[in-house]
N, C-alpha and C positions, 0 to 999 in steps of 0.2 A: 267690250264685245269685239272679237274677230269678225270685222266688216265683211270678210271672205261668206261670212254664214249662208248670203244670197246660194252658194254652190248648192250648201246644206237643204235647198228650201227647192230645186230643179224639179223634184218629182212630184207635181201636182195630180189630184185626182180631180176630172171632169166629172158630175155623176149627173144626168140631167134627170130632174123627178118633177114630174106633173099633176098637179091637182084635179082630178078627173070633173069637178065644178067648178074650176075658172073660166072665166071665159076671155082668151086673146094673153094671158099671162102664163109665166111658168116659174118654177121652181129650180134652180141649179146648185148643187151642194158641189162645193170646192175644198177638199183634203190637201193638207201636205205633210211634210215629215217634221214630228219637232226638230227643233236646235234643242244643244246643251249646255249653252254658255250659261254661266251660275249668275250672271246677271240680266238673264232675259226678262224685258216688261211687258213681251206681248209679237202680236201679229199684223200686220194690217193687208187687208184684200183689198185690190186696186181693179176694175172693170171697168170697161166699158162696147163701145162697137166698132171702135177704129184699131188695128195695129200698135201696141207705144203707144198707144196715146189713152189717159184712163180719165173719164169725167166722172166716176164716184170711186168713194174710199171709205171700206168698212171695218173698225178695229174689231177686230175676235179676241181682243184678250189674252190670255193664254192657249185658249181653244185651239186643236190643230183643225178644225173644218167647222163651216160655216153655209146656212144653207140662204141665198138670195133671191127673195122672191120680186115678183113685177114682173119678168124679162117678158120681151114682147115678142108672139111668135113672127117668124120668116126674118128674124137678126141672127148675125153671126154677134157673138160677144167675144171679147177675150179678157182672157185674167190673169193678174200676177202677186207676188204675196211677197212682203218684206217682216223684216223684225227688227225691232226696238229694243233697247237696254232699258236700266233704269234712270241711264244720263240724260234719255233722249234722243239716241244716237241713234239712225237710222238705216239699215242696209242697206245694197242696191236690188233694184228688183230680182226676184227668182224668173226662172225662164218661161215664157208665157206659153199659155194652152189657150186655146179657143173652143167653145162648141156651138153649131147652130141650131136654134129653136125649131121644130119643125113647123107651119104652118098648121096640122091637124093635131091637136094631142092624142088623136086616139093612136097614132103609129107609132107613139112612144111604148105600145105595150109590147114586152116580154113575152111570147106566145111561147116558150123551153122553158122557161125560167133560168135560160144559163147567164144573165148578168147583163147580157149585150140588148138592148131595144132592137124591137123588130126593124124598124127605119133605117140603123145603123146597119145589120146584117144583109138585108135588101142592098146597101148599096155598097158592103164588101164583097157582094155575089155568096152571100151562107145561107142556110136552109133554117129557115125562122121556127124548125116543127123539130130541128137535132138540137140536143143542148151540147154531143159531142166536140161540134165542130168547134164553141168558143174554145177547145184546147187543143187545134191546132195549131203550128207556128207556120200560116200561110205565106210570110217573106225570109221564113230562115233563120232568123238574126238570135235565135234563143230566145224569144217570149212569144208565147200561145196569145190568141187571138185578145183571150178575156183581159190578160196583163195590158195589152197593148191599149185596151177601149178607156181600161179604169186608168190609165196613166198620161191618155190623151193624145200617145203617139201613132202612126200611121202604120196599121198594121200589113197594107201589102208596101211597103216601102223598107229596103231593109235597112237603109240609114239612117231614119228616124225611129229611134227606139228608146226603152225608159232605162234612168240609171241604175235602179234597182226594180227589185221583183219582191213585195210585199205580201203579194194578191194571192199565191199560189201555194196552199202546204202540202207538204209529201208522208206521210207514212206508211214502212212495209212492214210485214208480218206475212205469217205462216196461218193457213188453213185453223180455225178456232184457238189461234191465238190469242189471248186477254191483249185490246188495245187500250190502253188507258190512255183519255181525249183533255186530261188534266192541265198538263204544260199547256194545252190551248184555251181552256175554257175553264179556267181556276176555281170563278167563283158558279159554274154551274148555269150562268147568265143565257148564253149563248143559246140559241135556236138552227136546229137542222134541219136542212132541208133539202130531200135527195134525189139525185137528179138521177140514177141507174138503177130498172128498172129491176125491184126484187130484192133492193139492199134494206137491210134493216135498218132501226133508228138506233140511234146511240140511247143507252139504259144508265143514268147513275153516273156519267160524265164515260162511261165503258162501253166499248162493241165488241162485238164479236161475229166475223165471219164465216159462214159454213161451207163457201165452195171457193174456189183460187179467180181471179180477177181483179177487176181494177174498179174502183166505187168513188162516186163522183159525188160532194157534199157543197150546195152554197150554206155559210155559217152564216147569221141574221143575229144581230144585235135586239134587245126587248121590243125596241120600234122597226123591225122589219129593215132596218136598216142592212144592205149589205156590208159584210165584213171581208172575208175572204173564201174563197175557194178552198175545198178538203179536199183531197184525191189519196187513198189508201189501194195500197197497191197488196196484192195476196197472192203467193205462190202454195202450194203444194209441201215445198221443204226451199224453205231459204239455207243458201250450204254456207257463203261468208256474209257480212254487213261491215260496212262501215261510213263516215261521212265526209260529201263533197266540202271544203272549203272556198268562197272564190280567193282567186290569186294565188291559187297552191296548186302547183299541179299533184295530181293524183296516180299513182298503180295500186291497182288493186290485183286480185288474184284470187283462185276459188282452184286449189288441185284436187278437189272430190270433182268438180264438174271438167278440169282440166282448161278453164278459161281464165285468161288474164285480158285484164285492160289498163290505157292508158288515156286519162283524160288531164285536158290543159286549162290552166287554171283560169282561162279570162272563155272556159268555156259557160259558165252560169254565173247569173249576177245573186247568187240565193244561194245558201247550205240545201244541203239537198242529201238524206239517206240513201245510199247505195246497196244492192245486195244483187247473191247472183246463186238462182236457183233453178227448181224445177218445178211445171205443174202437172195433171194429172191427164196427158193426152193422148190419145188413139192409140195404144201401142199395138204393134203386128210383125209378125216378121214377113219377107219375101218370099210373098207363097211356093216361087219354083227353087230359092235356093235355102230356105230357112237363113240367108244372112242379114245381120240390121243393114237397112236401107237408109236408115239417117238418124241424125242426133240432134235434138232438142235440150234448150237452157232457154232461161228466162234473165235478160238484165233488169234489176228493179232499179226506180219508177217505171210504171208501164206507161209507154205513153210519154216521157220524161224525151223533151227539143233540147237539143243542145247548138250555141251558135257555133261553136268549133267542134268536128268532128272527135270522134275518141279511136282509137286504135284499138283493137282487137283482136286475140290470138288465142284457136282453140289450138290444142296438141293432142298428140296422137289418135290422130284419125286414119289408122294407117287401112282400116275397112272400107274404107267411102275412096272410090274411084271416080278422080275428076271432079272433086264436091260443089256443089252449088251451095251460096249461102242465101234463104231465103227470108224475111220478114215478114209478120204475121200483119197484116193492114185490117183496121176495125172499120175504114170507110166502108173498101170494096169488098170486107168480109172474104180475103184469098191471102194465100201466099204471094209475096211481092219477091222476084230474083233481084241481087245485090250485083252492079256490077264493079269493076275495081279490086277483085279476091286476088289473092297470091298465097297459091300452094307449093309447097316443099316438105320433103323430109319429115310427112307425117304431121306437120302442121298446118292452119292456112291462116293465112291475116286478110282482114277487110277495114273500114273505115264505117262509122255509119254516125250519124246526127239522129239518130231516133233511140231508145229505149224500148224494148220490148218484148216479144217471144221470136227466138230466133230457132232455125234448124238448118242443117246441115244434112244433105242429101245428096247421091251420087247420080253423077250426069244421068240422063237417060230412065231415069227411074221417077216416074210422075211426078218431074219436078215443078211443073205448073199446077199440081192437084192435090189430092190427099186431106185429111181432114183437117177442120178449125181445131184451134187448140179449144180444150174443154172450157179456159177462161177470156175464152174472144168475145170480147161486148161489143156491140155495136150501138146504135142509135135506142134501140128497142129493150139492151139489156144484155142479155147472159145468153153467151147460147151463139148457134148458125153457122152458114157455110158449113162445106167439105166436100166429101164425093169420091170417090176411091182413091184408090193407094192404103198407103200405110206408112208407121212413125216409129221407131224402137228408142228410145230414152235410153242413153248411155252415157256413160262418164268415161274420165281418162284410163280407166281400167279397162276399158270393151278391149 
Protein backbone atom coordinates (compact mmCIF):
# COMPACT_ATOMS: atom_id res chain seq x y z
CA UNK A 1 0.00 0.00 0.00
CA UNK A 2 1.18 3.70 -0.90
CA UNK A 3 1.32 5.01 2.77
CA UNK A 4 0.64 8.53 0.88
CA UNK A 5 -3.10 7.23 0.82
CA UNK A 6 -3.67 9.37 4.29
CA UNK A 7 -3.84 12.40 1.22
CA UNK A 8 -6.44 10.13 -0.58
CA UNK A 9 -8.66 9.99 2.81
CA UNK A 10 -8.55 14.48 3.54
CA UNK A 11 -12.18 14.88 2.62
CA UNK A 12 -14.20 13.80 5.39
CA UNK A 13 -17.87 14.19 5.63
CA UNK A 14 -19.32 15.49 9.16
CA UNK A 15 -23.09 14.56 8.86
CA UNK A 16 -24.55 15.06 12.55
CA UNK A 17 -27.98 12.98 12.72
CA UNK A 18 -30.07 12.82 15.96
CA UNK A 19 -32.38 10.33 17.14
CA UNK A 20 -35.34 12.34 18.04
CA UNK A 21 -35.92 9.76 21.39
CA UNK A 22 -32.57 9.74 22.89
CA UNK A 23 -32.08 11.36 25.51
CA UNK A 24 -28.28 13.35 26.13
CA UNK A 25 -26.91 11.17 23.13
CA UNK A 26 -26.37 11.61 19.32
CA UNK A 27 -25.74 10.07 16.37
CA UNK A 28 -22.75 11.26 13.87
CA UNK A 29 -22.18 9.56 10.47
CA UNK A 30 -18.51 10.19 9.10
CA UNK A 31 -17.99 9.58 5.22
CA UNK A 32 -14.73 9.59 3.30
CA UNK A 33 -13.46 8.87 -0.07
CA UNK A 34 -12.29 5.33 -0.85
CA UNK A 35 -8.74 4.41 -1.70
CA UNK A 36 -7.85 2.31 -4.61
CA UNK A 37 -4.99 0.33 -3.71
CA UNK A 38 -5.73 -3.34 -4.78
CA UNK A 39 -4.56 -4.35 -1.47
CA UNK A 40 -6.93 -2.46 0.74
CA UNK A 41 -8.08 -4.32 4.06
CA UNK A 42 -10.17 -1.77 5.46
CA UNK A 43 -10.74 1.53 7.34
CA UNK A 44 -10.41 2.60 10.79
CA UNK A 45 -12.26 5.73 12.43
CA UNK A 46 -10.34 7.33 15.15
CA UNK A 47 -12.53 9.94 17.64
CA UNK A 48 -12.62 11.42 20.31
CA UNK A 49 -12.88 15.08 22.26
CA UNK A 50 -9.48 16.36 22.29
CA UNK A 51 -7.51 17.64 19.21
CA UNK A 52 -4.75 14.64 17.99
CA UNK A 53 -5.60 12.98 20.37
CA UNK A 54 -8.38 9.96 19.82
CA UNK A 55 -9.61 7.60 22.89
CA UNK A 56 -11.84 5.26 20.61
CA UNK A 57 -11.20 3.29 17.34
CA UNK A 58 -13.83 2.03 15.08
CA UNK A 59 -12.78 -0.47 12.13
CA UNK A 60 -15.61 0.08 9.22
CA UNK A 61 -14.18 -2.54 7.06
CA UNK A 62 -14.41 -1.80 3.70
CA UNK A 63 -17.28 0.73 4.37
CA UNK A 64 -16.58 4.21 3.22
CA UNK A 65 -19.06 5.75 6.23
CA UNK A 66 -19.82 4.81 9.49
CA UNK A 67 -22.53 6.09 11.72
CA UNK A 68 -21.29 6.57 15.78
CA UNK A 69 -23.58 6.56 18.14
CA UNK A 70 -23.42 7.63 22.12
CA UNK A 71 -21.85 11.18 21.64
CA UNK A 72 -22.79 13.23 24.47
CA UNK A 73 -24.56 16.60 23.78
CA UNK A 74 -22.56 20.13 24.48
CA UNK A 75 -18.86 18.03 23.28
CA UNK A 76 -16.92 19.01 20.50
CA UNK A 77 -15.69 15.60 18.99
CA UNK A 78 -13.02 15.27 16.40
CA UNK A 79 -12.43 12.58 13.82
CA UNK A 80 -9.87 11.15 11.58
CA UNK A 81 -9.90 7.89 9.37
CA UNK A 82 -6.83 5.71 8.15
CA UNK A 83 -6.59 2.51 6.01
CA UNK A 84 -5.00 -0.73 6.19
CA UNK A 85 -3.49 -3.29 3.67
CA UNK A 86 -3.82 -6.65 3.86
CA UNK A 87 -0.04 -6.80 5.56
CA UNK A 88 -1.35 -4.80 8.35
CA UNK A 89 0.11 -1.82 7.31
CA UNK A 90 -1.21 1.08 8.50
CA UNK A 91 -1.53 4.76 7.09
CA UNK A 92 -1.13 8.16 8.69
CA UNK A 93 -4.03 9.78 9.80
CA UNK A 94 -6.37 11.75 7.13
CA UNK A 95 -6.90 15.38 8.14
CA UNK A 96 -9.22 15.80 11.07
CA UNK A 97 -12.93 17.35 11.11
CA UNK A 98 -14.59 18.08 14.10
CA UNK A 99 -18.29 18.69 14.95
CA UNK A 100 -20.13 19.85 18.07
CA UNK A 101 -23.11 18.29 19.53
CA UNK A 102 -25.63 20.77 20.24
CA UNK A 103 -26.89 20.75 23.84
CA UNK A 104 -30.82 20.54 22.46
CA UNK A 105 -31.47 18.02 19.69
CA UNK A 106 -34.37 19.65 18.73
CA UNK A 107 -31.99 22.64 16.74
CA UNK A 108 -30.63 19.96 14.80
CA UNK A 109 -33.84 20.20 12.59
CA UNK A 110 -33.74 21.13 8.94
CA UNK A 111 -36.52 23.62 8.77
CA UNK A 112 -35.65 24.04 4.20
CA UNK A 113 -34.68 20.71 3.95
CA UNK A 114 -31.45 22.29 2.06
CA UNK A 115 -29.03 19.68 3.95
CA UNK A 116 -27.45 22.25 6.42
CA UNK A 117 -29.38 22.05 10.38
CA UNK A 118 -30.90 24.83 11.43
CA UNK A 119 -28.18 25.42 14.39
CA UNK A 120 -25.54 25.39 11.78
CA UNK A 121 -27.22 28.14 9.66
CA UNK A 122 -28.25 30.43 12.71
CA UNK A 123 -24.70 30.58 13.36
CA UNK A 124 -23.49 31.31 9.66
CA UNK A 125 -26.07 34.10 9.89
CA UNK A 126 -28.59 31.96 6.86
CA UNK A 127 -32.17 32.09 6.76
CA UNK A 128 -33.29 28.53 8.25
CA UNK A 129 -36.84 29.09 6.07
CA UNK A 130 -34.47 29.66 2.24
CA UNK A 131 -33.09 26.35 1.09
CA UNK A 132 -31.44 28.88 -1.59
CA UNK A 133 -28.96 30.08 0.40
CA UNK A 134 -27.16 26.48 1.07
CA UNK A 135 -25.86 27.34 -2.54
CA UNK A 136 -24.37 30.14 -2.07
CA UNK A 137 -20.43 30.47 -1.97
CA UNK A 138 -20.58 33.02 1.10
CA UNK A 139 -16.35 33.30 1.30
CA UNK A 140 -15.62 32.95 -2.39
CA UNK A 141 -13.37 30.11 -2.54
CA UNK A 142 -15.65 28.05 -5.13
CA UNK A 143 -17.73 25.97 -2.92
CA UNK A 144 -21.41 26.77 -2.00
CA UNK A 145 -22.45 26.83 1.54
CA UNK A 146 -23.93 22.97 1.47
CA UNK A 147 -20.24 21.53 0.00
CA UNK A 148 -18.64 23.41 2.62
CA UNK A 149 -21.03 21.93 5.88
CA UNK A 150 -20.98 18.22 4.29
CA UNK A 151 -17.06 18.41 4.04
CA UNK A 152 -16.64 20.08 7.36
CA UNK A 153 -14.75 23.17 6.20
CA UNK A 154 -15.51 26.74 7.30
CA UNK A 155 -17.60 28.22 5.04
CA UNK A 156 -17.18 32.07 5.87
CA UNK A 157 -13.30 31.39 5.88
CA UNK A 158 -11.92 31.43 2.45
CA UNK A 159 -8.91 29.19 3.40
CA UNK A 160 -10.28 26.49 4.73
CA UNK A 161 -12.06 24.77 2.09
CA UNK A 162 -12.65 20.92 0.77
CA UNK A 163 -10.38 19.25 -1.80
CA UNK A 164 -12.86 18.08 -3.86
CA UNK A 165 -16.65 18.86 -4.52
CA UNK A 166 -18.77 15.43 -4.50
CA UNK A 167 -21.81 16.98 -3.11
CA UNK A 168 -22.97 19.04 -5.92
CA UNK A 169 -24.31 17.70 -9.63
CA UNK A 170 -25.06 20.03 -12.57
CA UNK A 171 -27.29 19.28 -15.50
CA UNK A 172 -28.32 21.72 -18.45
CA UNK A 173 -30.82 21.29 -20.90
CA UNK A 174 -33.19 23.19 -22.96
CA UNK A 175 -36.97 24.06 -22.30
CA UNK A 176 -38.83 20.14 -22.40
CA UNK A 177 -35.76 18.58 -23.18
CA UNK A 178 -35.78 14.54 -22.15
CA UNK A 179 -33.24 14.61 -19.11
CA UNK A 180 -32.18 11.19 -18.57
CA UNK A 181 -31.19 11.01 -14.49
CA UNK A 182 -29.50 7.45 -15.46
CA UNK A 183 -25.68 8.01 -15.13
CA UNK A 184 -26.97 9.18 -11.61
CA UNK A 185 -29.29 6.91 -10.39
CA UNK A 186 -28.55 3.48 -12.42
CA UNK A 187 -30.46 1.17 -10.50
CA UNK A 188 -33.67 3.61 -9.99
CA UNK A 189 -32.65 3.45 -6.10
CA UNK A 190 -32.44 7.01 -5.40
CA UNK A 191 -35.31 9.23 -3.85
CA UNK A 192 -35.95 13.00 -4.88
CA UNK A 193 -36.64 15.56 -3.24
CA UNK A 194 -37.36 19.13 -4.34
CA UNK A 195 -36.48 21.97 -2.98
CA UNK A 196 -37.80 24.71 -5.96
CA UNK A 197 -41.04 25.46 -5.72
CA UNK A 198 -43.19 23.96 -8.88
CA UNK A 199 -40.62 21.55 -10.21
CA UNK A 200 -41.65 18.36 -11.03
CA UNK A 201 -40.60 14.75 -9.81
CA UNK A 202 -38.34 12.75 -11.84
CA UNK A 203 -40.79 9.84 -13.74
CA UNK A 204 -38.78 6.58 -14.81
CA UNK A 205 -35.32 7.65 -13.77
CA UNK A 206 -36.41 10.97 -16.61
CA UNK A 207 -37.67 14.70 -16.26
CA UNK A 208 -38.76 16.85 -18.12
CA UNK A 209 -38.98 20.73 -17.73
CA UNK A 210 -41.75 23.08 -18.96
CA UNK A 211 -40.36 26.59 -18.38
CA UNK A 212 -36.35 27.83 -18.41
CA UNK A 213 -34.79 28.01 -14.84
CA UNK A 214 -32.69 26.52 -12.36
CA UNK A 215 -34.42 23.41 -10.14
CA UNK A 216 -32.80 22.41 -6.96
CA UNK A 217 -32.98 18.30 -6.06
CA UNK A 218 -31.57 16.78 -2.53
CA UNK A 219 -31.11 12.95 -3.90
CA UNK A 220 -31.85 10.49 -0.67
CA UNK A 221 -30.64 7.12 -0.57
CA UNK A 222 -33.74 4.17 0.52
CA UNK A 223 -32.98 5.39 4.25
CA UNK A 224 -33.39 8.91 3.84
CA UNK A 225 -29.96 9.21 3.86
CA UNK A 226 -28.50 12.24 2.19
CA UNK A 227 -26.62 11.72 -0.98
CA UNK A 228 -25.93 14.74 -3.05
CA UNK A 229 -27.39 17.75 -4.14
CA UNK A 230 -29.11 17.95 -8.05
CA UNK A 231 -29.25 21.39 -9.55
CA UNK A 232 -30.53 21.28 -13.32
CA UNK A 233 -30.15 24.35 -14.98
CA UNK A 234 -32.79 25.12 -18.16
CA UNK A 235 -32.47 27.81 -20.73
CA UNK A 236 -35.02 28.54 -23.54
CA UNK A 237 -32.40 27.45 -26.42
CA UNK A 238 -28.87 26.32 -25.32
CA UNK A 239 -26.75 27.66 -28.55
CA UNK A 240 -23.07 25.69 -27.60
CA UNK A 241 -22.35 22.84 -24.40
CA UNK A 242 -19.52 21.61 -23.41
CA UNK A 243 -17.46 20.30 -20.37
CA UNK A 244 -15.30 22.01 -17.40
CA UNK A 245 -12.43 19.77 -16.63
CA UNK A 246 -10.40 20.69 -13.33
CA UNK A 247 -6.74 21.46 -14.16
CA UNK A 248 -7.59 22.34 -17.80
CA UNK A 249 -8.10 25.62 -18.56
CA UNK A 250 -11.09 26.16 -20.72
CA UNK A 251 -12.35 28.68 -23.85
CA UNK A 252 -15.28 28.22 -24.86
CA UNK A 253 -17.33 30.24 -27.38
CA UNK A 254 -20.99 30.53 -28.55
CA UNK A 255 -20.87 32.85 -32.18
CA UNK A 256 -24.81 32.60 -32.45
CA UNK A 257 -24.93 34.41 -29.11
CA UNK A 258 -21.47 36.27 -30.04
CA UNK A 259 -20.00 35.31 -26.49
CA UNK A 260 -16.88 33.71 -25.60
CA UNK A 261 -15.22 32.86 -22.29
CA UNK A 262 -12.25 31.90 -20.56
CA UNK A 263 -12.15 29.89 -17.45
CA UNK A 264 -8.87 28.63 -15.45
CA UNK A 265 -8.42 25.51 -14.62
CA UNK A 266 -7.78 25.48 -10.68
CA UNK A 267 -11.17 27.48 -11.09
CA UNK A 268 -13.48 24.29 -9.78
CA UNK A 269 -12.55 21.33 -8.04
CA UNK A 270 -15.69 19.09 -9.90
CA UNK A 271 -16.51 18.65 -13.97
CA UNK A 272 -19.07 20.75 -14.38
CA UNK A 273 -21.44 21.12 -17.86
CA UNK A 274 -21.01 24.35 -19.56
CA UNK A 275 -23.39 25.95 -22.01
CA UNK A 276 -24.32 29.29 -23.11
CA UNK A 277 -27.66 30.33 -24.20
CA UNK A 278 -30.88 32.11 -24.16
CA UNK A 279 -34.10 32.31 -21.94
CA UNK A 280 -37.38 33.55 -22.61
CA UNK A 281 -37.37 37.27 -21.19
CA UNK A 282 -39.37 40.63 -21.46
CA UNK A 283 -38.55 41.46 -24.80
CA UNK A 284 -39.42 45.39 -25.82
CA UNK A 285 -37.94 47.80 -27.83
CA UNK A 286 -37.35 51.60 -26.77
CA UNK A 287 -40.43 52.97 -26.85
CA UNK A 288 -39.10 56.53 -28.11
CA UNK A 289 -36.45 55.20 -30.42
CA UNK A 290 -37.76 51.54 -31.55
CA UNK A 291 -33.76 50.70 -30.92
CA UNK A 292 -32.71 47.33 -28.57
CA UNK A 293 -31.79 48.70 -25.41
CA UNK A 294 -29.92 45.70 -24.28
CA UNK A 295 -28.69 42.14 -24.75
CA UNK A 296 -29.35 39.22 -22.84
CA UNK A 297 -27.35 35.46 -22.68
CA UNK A 298 -27.61 33.07 -20.03
CA UNK A 299 -23.93 31.25 -18.88
CA UNK A 300 -25.14 27.68 -17.70
CA UNK A 301 -24.98 26.37 -14.58
CA UNK A 302 -27.16 29.05 -13.20
CA UNK A 303 -26.08 29.91 -10.17
CA UNK A 304 -22.60 27.95 -10.83
CA UNK A 305 -19.31 30.04 -7.94
CA UNK A 306 -16.37 29.75 -9.28
CA UNK A 307 -13.16 30.38 -6.95
CA UNK A 308 -11.16 32.09 -9.83
CA UNK A 309 -12.95 34.50 -11.96
CA UNK A 310 -13.50 33.55 -15.89
CA UNK A 311 -12.99 36.16 -18.45
CA UNK A 312 -15.69 37.26 -20.72
CA UNK A 313 -16.24 38.87 -24.07
CA UNK A 314 -19.36 39.73 -25.87
CA UNK A 315 -18.79 41.21 -29.51
CA UNK A 316 -20.38 43.33 -31.45
CA UNK A 317 -22.38 45.30 -29.49
CA UNK A 318 -21.85 48.11 -31.59
CA UNK A 319 -25.92 49.38 -30.70
CA UNK A 320 -25.44 49.80 -26.90
CA UNK A 321 -23.78 53.01 -26.02
CA UNK A 322 -21.60 52.98 -22.93
CA UNK A 323 -22.90 49.27 -22.02
CA UNK A 324 -23.43 48.42 -18.47
CA UNK A 325 -23.09 44.69 -17.66
CA UNK A 326 -25.58 43.65 -15.30
CA UNK A 327 -26.28 40.23 -13.29
CA UNK A 328 -29.50 38.82 -12.72
CA UNK A 329 -29.33 38.17 -8.47
CA UNK A 330 -32.16 35.50 -7.14
CA UNK A 331 -31.43 36.86 -3.37
CA UNK A 332 -32.42 40.55 -4.05
CA UNK A 333 -34.61 39.44 -6.90
CA UNK A 334 -32.78 42.72 -9.29
CA UNK A 335 -30.48 43.32 -11.58
CA UNK A 336 -26.92 43.57 -9.97
CA UNK A 337 -24.26 46.35 -12.19
CA UNK A 338 -20.85 44.57 -12.80
CA UNK A 339 -17.99 46.83 -12.07
CA UNK A 340 -14.42 46.29 -13.79
CA UNK A 341 -16.19 46.32 -17.79
CA UNK A 342 -13.76 47.35 -20.53
CA UNK A 343 -15.45 48.46 -23.80
CA UNK A 344 -13.82 48.78 -27.30
CA UNK A 345 -14.22 48.31 -30.73
CA UNK A 346 -17.66 46.93 -30.56
CA UNK A 347 -16.69 44.61 -27.82
CA UNK A 348 -16.67 44.65 -23.89
CA UNK A 349 -14.90 42.36 -21.51
CA UNK A 350 -15.74 41.92 -17.73
CA UNK A 351 -14.63 39.23 -15.30
CA UNK A 352 -17.28 37.66 -13.05
CA UNK A 353 -17.23 34.40 -10.35
CA UNK A 354 -20.97 33.84 -10.64
CA UNK A 355 -22.94 31.93 -13.50
CA UNK A 356 -25.95 33.19 -14.66
CA UNK A 357 -28.36 35.38 -16.61
CA UNK A 358 -26.58 38.24 -17.75
CA UNK A 359 -27.51 41.60 -19.97
CA UNK A 360 -26.14 44.19 -21.41
CA UNK A 361 -27.73 47.47 -21.49
CA UNK A 362 -26.64 51.11 -22.47
CA UNK A 363 -25.79 53.73 -19.80
CA UNK A 364 -28.77 55.64 -18.97
CA UNK A 365 -31.36 53.48 -20.03
CA UNK A 366 -33.01 51.86 -16.68
CA UNK A 367 -30.07 50.35 -15.86
CA UNK A 368 -30.96 49.70 -12.36
CA UNK A 369 -34.71 48.34 -13.40
CA UNK A 370 -36.35 46.58 -16.01
CA UNK A 371 -37.90 43.13 -15.70
CA UNK A 372 -36.70 39.59 -13.88
CA UNK A 373 -35.64 37.34 -16.29
CA UNK A 374 -38.83 34.99 -16.97
CA UNK A 375 -36.45 32.04 -15.23
CA UNK A 376 -35.31 34.16 -11.87
CA UNK A 377 -36.19 31.82 -8.82
CA UNK A 378 -35.88 32.85 -5.85
CA UNK A 379 -36.52 31.57 -2.29
CA UNK A 380 -40.32 30.86 -3.33
CA UNK A 381 -39.72 29.47 -6.79
CA UNK A 382 -40.28 30.55 -10.31
CA UNK A 383 -41.28 33.79 -11.11
CA UNK A 384 -40.74 37.95 -9.30
CA UNK A 385 -39.16 41.06 -9.48
CA UNK A 386 -39.07 43.74 -12.33
CA UNK A 387 -40.81 47.04 -13.07
CA UNK A 388 -40.30 49.00 -16.03
CA UNK A 389 -37.99 49.14 -18.70
CA UNK A 390 -37.47 46.71 -21.15
CA UNK A 391 -34.95 43.90 -22.78
CA UNK A 392 -34.56 43.11 -26.63
CA UNK A 393 -32.64 39.40 -26.93
CA UNK A 394 -30.06 39.75 -29.53
CA UNK A 395 -27.20 37.90 -30.82
CA UNK A 396 -23.91 38.87 -32.79
CA UNK A 397 -25.92 39.53 -35.77
CA UNK A 398 -28.06 42.67 -34.11
Amino acid sequence: MDMRIARALVFLFVIIVFFPLALGAAVVRVSWLANSDADLAGYRVYYGTSSGSYDNTLDAGLSTSVEIEGLAQGDTYYFAVTAYDTSGNESAFSEERSISIPLDSSVANDNDNDGIPDYIELSWGLDTNNPMDSMLDTDGDGFVNLVEYMSGTNPLDPDDRPDKDVILKDFIAEVDEPISLSSLNQYGSHVFQVLTTGAPMPENNMIYLPLAGKYLYNVLDQDNNFLYRLRISVATEVFNRASYTPGVDMVFKSDTAGVSFYIPGDALQRSVPIGIGHSDIAQAEDENTGDSNCMEFDILPLGLDLAKGAAITVSNIYDLKSPVVQIWDDQSQSWLTLNSTDAGDGNINFETKNFGHFRLISEGKTADSGPAPSNAIGSTGIGGGGGGGGCFITTSGM
